[in-house]
C-alpha positions as CSV (number, residue, x, y, z in Angstrom):
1,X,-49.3,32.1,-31.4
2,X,-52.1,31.2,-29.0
3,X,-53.1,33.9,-26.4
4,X,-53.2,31.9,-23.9
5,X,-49.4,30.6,-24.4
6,X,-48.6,34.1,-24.9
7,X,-49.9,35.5,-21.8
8,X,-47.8,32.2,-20.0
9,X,-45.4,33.9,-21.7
10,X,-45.6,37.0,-20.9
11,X,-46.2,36.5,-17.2
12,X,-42.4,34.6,-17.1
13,X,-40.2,37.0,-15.6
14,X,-36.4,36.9,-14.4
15,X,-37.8,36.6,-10.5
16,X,-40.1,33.5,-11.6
17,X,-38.9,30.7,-9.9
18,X,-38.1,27.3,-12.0
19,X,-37.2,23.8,-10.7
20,X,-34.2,21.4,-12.0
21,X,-30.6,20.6,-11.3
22,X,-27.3,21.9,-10.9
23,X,-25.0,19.4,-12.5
24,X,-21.2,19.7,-11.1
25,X,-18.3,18.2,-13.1
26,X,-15.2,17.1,-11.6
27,X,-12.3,15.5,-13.1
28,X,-8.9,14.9,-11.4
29,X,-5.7,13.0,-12.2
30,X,-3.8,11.0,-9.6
31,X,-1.7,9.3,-11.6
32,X,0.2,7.5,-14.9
33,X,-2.1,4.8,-15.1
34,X,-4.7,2.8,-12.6
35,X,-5.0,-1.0,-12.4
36,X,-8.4,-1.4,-12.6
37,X,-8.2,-5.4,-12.3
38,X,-6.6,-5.2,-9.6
39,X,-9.1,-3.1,-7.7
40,X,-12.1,-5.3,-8.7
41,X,-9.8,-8.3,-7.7
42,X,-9.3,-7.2,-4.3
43,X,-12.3,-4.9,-3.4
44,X,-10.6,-1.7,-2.7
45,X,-13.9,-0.2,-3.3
46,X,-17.4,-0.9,-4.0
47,X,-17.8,-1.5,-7.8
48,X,-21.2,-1.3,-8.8
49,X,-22.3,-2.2,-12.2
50,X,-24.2,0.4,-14.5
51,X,-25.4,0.2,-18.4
52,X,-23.0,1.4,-20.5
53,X,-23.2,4.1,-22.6
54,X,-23.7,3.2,-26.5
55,X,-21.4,6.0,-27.7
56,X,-18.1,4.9,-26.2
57,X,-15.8,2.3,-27.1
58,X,-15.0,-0.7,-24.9
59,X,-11.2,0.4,-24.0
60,X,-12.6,3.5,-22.5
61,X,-15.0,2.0,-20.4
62,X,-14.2,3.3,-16.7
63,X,-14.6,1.6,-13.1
64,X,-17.8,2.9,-11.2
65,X,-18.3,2.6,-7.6
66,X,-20.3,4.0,-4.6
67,X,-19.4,6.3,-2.6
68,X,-19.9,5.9,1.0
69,X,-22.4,9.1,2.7
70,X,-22.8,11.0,-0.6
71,X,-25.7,11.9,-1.5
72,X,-25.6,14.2,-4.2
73,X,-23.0,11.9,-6.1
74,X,-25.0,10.9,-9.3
75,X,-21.5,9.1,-10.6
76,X,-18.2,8.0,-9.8
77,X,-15.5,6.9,-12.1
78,X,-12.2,5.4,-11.9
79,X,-10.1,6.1,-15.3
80,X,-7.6,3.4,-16.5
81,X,-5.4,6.0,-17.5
82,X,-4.9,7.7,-13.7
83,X,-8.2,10.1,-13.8
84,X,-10.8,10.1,-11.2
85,X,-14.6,11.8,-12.3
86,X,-17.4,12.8,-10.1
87,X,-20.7,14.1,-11.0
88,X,-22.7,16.0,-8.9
89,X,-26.7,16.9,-8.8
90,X,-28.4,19.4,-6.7
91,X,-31.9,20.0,-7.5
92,X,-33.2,23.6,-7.1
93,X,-35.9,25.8,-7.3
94,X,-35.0,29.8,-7.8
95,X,-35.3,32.4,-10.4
96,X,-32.4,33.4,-12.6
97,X,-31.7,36.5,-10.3
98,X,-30.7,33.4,-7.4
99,X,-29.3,30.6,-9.3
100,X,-25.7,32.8,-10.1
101,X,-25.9,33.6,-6.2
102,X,-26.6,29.9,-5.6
103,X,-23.9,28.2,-8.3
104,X,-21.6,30.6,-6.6
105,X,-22.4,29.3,-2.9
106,X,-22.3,25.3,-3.7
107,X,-19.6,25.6,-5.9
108,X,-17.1,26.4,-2.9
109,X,-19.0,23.9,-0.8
110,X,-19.0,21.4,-3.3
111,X,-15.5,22.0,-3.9
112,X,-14.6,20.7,-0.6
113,X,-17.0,17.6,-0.3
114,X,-15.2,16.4,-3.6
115,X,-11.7,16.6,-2.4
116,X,-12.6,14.7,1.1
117,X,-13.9,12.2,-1.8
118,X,-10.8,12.3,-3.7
119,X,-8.9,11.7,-0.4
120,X,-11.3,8.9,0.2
121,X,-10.9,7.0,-3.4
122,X,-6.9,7.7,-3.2
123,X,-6.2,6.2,-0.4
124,X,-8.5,3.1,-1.2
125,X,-6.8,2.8,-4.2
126,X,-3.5,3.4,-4.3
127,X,-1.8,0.5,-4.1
128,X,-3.1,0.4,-7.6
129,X,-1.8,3.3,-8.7
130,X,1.1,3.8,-11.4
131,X,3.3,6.6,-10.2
132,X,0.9,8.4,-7.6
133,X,0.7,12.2,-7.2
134,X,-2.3,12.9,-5.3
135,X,-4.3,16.1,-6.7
136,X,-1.8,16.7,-9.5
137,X,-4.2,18.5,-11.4
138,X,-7.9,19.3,-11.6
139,X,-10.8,20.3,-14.2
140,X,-14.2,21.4,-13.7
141,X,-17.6,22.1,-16.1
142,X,-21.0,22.7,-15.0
143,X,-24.6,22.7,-16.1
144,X,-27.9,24.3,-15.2
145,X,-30.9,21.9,-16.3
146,X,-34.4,23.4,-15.5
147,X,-37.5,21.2,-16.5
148,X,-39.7,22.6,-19.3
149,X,-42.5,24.5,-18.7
150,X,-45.7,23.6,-20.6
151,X,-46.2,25.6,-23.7
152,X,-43.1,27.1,-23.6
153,X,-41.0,26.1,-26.3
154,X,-37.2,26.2,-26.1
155,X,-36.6,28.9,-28.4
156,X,-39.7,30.8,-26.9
157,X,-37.8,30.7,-23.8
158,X,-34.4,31.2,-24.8
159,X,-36.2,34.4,-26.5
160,X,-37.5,35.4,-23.5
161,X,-34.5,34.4,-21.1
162,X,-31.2,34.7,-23.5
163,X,-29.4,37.3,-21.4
164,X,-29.9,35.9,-18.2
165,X,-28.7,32.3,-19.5
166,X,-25.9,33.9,-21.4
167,X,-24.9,35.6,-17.7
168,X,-25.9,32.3,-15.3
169,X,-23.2,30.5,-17.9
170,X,-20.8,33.3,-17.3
171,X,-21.7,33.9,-13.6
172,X,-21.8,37.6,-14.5
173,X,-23.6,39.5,-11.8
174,X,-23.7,42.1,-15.0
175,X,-26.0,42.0,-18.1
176,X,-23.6,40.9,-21.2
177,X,-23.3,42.7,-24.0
178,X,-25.6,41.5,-27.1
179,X,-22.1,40.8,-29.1
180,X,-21.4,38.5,-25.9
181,X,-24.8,37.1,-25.5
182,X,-25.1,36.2,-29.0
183,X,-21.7,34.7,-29.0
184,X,-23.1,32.5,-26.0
185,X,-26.2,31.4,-27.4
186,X,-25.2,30.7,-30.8
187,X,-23.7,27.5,-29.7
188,X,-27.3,26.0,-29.5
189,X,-28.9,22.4,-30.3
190,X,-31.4,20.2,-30.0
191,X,-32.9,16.8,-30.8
192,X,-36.7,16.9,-31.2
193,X,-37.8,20.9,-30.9
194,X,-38.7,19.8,-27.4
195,X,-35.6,20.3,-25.8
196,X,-32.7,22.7,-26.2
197,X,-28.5,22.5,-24.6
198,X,-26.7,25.6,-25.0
199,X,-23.1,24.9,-24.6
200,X,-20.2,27.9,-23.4
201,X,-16.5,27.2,-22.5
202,X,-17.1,26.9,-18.3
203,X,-21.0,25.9,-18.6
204,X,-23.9,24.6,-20.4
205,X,-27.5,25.3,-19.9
206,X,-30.3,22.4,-20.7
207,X,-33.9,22.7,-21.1
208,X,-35.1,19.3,-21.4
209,X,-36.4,16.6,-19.1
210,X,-34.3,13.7,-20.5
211,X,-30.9,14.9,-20.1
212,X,-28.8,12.2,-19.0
213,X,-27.2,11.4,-22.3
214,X,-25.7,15.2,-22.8
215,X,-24.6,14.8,-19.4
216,X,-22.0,11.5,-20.7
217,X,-20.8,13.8,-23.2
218,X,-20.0,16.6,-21.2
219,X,-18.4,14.8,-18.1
220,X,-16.3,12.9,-20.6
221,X,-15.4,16.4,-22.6
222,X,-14.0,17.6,-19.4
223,X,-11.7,14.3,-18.7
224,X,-10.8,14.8,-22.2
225,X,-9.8,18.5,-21.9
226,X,-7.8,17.6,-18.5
227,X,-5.6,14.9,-20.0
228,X,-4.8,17.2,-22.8
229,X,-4.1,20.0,-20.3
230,X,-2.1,17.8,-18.2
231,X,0.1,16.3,-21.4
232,X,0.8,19.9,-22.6
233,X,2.2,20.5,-18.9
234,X,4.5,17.7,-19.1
235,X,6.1,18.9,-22.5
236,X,6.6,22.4,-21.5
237,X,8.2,20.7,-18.2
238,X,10.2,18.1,-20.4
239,X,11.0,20.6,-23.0
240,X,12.0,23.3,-20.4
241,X,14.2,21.0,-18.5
242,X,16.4,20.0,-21.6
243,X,16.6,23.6,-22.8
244,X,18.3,24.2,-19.8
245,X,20.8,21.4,-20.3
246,X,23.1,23.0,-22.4
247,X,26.4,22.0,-21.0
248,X,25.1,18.1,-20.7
249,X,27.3,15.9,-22.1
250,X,26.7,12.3,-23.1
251,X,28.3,9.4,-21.0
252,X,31.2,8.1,-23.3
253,X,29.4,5.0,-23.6
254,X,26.7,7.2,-26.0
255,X,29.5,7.1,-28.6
256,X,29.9,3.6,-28.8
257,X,28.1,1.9,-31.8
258,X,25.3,-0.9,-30.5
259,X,25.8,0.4,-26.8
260,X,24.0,3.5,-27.3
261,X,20.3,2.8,-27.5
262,X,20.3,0.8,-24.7
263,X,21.5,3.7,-22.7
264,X,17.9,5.9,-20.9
265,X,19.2,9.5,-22.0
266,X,17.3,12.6,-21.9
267,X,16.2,12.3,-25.2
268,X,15.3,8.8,-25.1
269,X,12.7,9.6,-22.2
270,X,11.4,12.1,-24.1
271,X,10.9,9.7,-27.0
272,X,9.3,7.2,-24.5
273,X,6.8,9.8,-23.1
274,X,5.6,11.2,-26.5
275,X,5.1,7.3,-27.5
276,X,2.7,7.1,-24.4
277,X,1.2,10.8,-24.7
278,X,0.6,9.4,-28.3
279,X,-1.0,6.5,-27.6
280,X,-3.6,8.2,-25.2
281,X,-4.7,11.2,-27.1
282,X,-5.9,8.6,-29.9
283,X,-7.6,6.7,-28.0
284,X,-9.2,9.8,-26.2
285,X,-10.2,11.0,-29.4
286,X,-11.6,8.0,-30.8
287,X,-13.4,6.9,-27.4
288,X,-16.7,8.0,-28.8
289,X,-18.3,6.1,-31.6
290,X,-21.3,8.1,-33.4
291,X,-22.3,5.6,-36.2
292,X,-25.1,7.2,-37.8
293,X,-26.2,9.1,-35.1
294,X,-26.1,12.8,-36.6
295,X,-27.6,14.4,-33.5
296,X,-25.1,13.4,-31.3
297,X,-22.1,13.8,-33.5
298,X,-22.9,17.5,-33.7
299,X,-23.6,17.7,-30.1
300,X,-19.9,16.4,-29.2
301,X,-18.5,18.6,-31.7
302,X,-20.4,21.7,-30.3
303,X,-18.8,20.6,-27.0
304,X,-15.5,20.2,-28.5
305,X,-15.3,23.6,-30.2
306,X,-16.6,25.5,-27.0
307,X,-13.6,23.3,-24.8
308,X,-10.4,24.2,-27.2
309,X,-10.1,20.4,-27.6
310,X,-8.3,21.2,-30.9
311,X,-6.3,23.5,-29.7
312,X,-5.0,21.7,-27.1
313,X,-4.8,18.9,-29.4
314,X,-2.3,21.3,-31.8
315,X,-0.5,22.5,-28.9
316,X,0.7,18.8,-27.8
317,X,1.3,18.0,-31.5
318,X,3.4,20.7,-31.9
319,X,5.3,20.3,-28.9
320,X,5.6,16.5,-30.2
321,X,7.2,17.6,-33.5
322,X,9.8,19.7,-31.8
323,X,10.4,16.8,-29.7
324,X,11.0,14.9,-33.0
325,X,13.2,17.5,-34.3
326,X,15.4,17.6,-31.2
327,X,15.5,13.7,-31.9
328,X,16.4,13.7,-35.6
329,X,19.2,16.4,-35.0
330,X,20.3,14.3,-31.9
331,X,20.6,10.9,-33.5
332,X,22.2,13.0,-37.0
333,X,24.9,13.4,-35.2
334,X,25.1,10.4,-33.1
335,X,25.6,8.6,-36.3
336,X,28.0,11.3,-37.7
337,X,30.2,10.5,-34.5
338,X,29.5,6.4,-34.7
339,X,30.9,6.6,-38.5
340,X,34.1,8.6,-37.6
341,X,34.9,6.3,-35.0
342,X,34.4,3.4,-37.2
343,X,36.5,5.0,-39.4
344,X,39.5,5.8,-37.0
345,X,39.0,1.8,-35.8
346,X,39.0,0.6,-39.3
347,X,42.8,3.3,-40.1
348,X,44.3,1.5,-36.6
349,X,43.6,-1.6,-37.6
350,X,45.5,-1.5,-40.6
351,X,48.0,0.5,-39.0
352,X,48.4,-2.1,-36.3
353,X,48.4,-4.8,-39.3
354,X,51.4,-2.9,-41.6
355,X,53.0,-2.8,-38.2
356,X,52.7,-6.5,-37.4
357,X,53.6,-7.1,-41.3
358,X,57.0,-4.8,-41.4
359,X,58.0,-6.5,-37.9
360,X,57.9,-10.2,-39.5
């Protein structure tokens, strides 16, 4: 190595202070679904157009709009299917002894600029809002991005820095243990040697200049990982609610052949919603196309391994197959009951005819 990088090097210290952004994630949903016609048809709020992202599909592309007095808000998106994502950037310059202090310190201020946002976007929009529930539930991710130094390559500097990156992305006011730290920093990549994104469950950390195209991925990871949060709530509170209905009893009009599928019973709502839950995990999970883009592909599946997205994928889908188990049993003996009746019609009708034949 050359001295002179070396002694750069060397002079880097925990209380050096470097310059680059804090990148705050915010995804919420308000709702089923959001008309997003509607809201360019009639203005509710200022849709701006912006270049759209090469790695998406077309059926995920969101609504963006301005936002009126912000000025750290970088991007924000109206989802079709009732999610609203922010993304904001505050530049800095500290050392890595500050920037836990500092994360700490915007985060709560940051957390209430976004839900006078929220607030803001809600009301504009809700008249185009399927089933509205303002704040239902929330998700949140952040990044630390600090501009390269000169001669400092990114391992050199994860070298140099790794336990104070592995406790920024923790916001442990501790040093970690190596076992933790090495966990942390394992899940590491880059494109061109130049650059380097470390990515942890909470937070990421990026050393690179160009960093806007990580940042698509990441804000779109955490959308991801709320609708699969929020779809696993909404079994256990569908599944919950008919365990408890043990003494239901179907209306008589359940037993009557033809009549009974057009009748909205428990079960048939909870067919209904895993249709939809169905329908919107697949195209979450197939919303980013990676064609022959190997970089990228492992980047998104870095991000998806450190989010659980598979697990909460698994969770849903097993909650689904229960749901299809309660179904199959239900409709067993549905059609057990629908044959016996047939049955007993069929034995009074020919009862009814040897009557009518030994009266003549």
């Amino acid at each position: 190595m050359n001295s002179n990088i070396q002694n750069k090097i060397d002079t880097l210290t925990t209380s050096t202070k470097f310059s680059g952004n804090i990148i705050f994630f915010y995804a919420i949903d308000i709702g089923d679904e959001i008309d997003l016609l509607k809201i360019k048809q009639r203005s509710l709020v200022k849709v701006r157009s912006v270049p759209l992202s090469p790695y998406f599909k077309d059926y995920h592309i969101p609504l963006n709009y301005s936002l009126p007095n912000s000025k750290y808000c970088i991007s924000s998106d109206i989802h079709q299917f009732g999610v609203l994502s922010f993304c904001y950037r505050i530049p800095f310059e500290n050392s890595f002894e500050e920037l836990k202090l500092k994360v700490i310190d915007i985060k709560s201020e940051f957390d209430q600029v976004n839900k006078k946002d929220i607030k803001f976007v809600f009301d504009a929009v809700y008249s185009a809002i399927k089933k509205p529930h303002f704040y239902n539930l929330d998700n949140f991710y952040y990044t630390v991005q600090i501009e390269p130094i000169k001669g400092v390559s990114p391992q050199e500097f994860k070298d140099k820095f790794g336990s104070s990156i592995a406790s920024l992305l923790r916001l442990e006011t501790q040093i970690l243990s190596k076992y933790q730290k090495n966990e942390i920093l394992s899940a590491t990549t880059g494109y061109s040697g130049e650059d380097m994104i470390i990515i942890d469950s909470e937070a990421s950390f990026v050393y690179d200049k160009e960093y806007f195209e990580p940042l698509e991925f990441l804000s779109f990871a955490n959308i991801q990982q709320l609708e699969l949060q929020y779809f696993d709530r909404i079994l256990d509170q569908k599944l919950n609610h008919y365990y408890k209905q043990q003494s239901y009893k179907d209306p008589w009009l359940a037993y009557i052949p033809l009549l009974s599928p057009q009748l909205n019973l428990p079960i048939s709502q909870l067919i209904a919603l895993q249709v939809d839950i169905s329908v919107i995990t697949e195209r979450l999970e197939n919303s980013i196309k990676m064609v022959g883009d190997s970089y990228f592909t492992h980047l998104y599946s870095i991000i998806s391994k450190q989010l659980s997205l598979a697990e909460w994928h698994q969770s849903i889908k097993k909650k689904m197959g229960i749901i299809n188990e309660f179904y199959n049993f239900y409709q067993d003996r549905l059609d057990i009951i629908h044959e016996e009746i047939l049955t007993i019609v069929v034995i009074i009708l020919i009862g009814f005819e040897a009557v009518l034949m030994f009266i003549k």
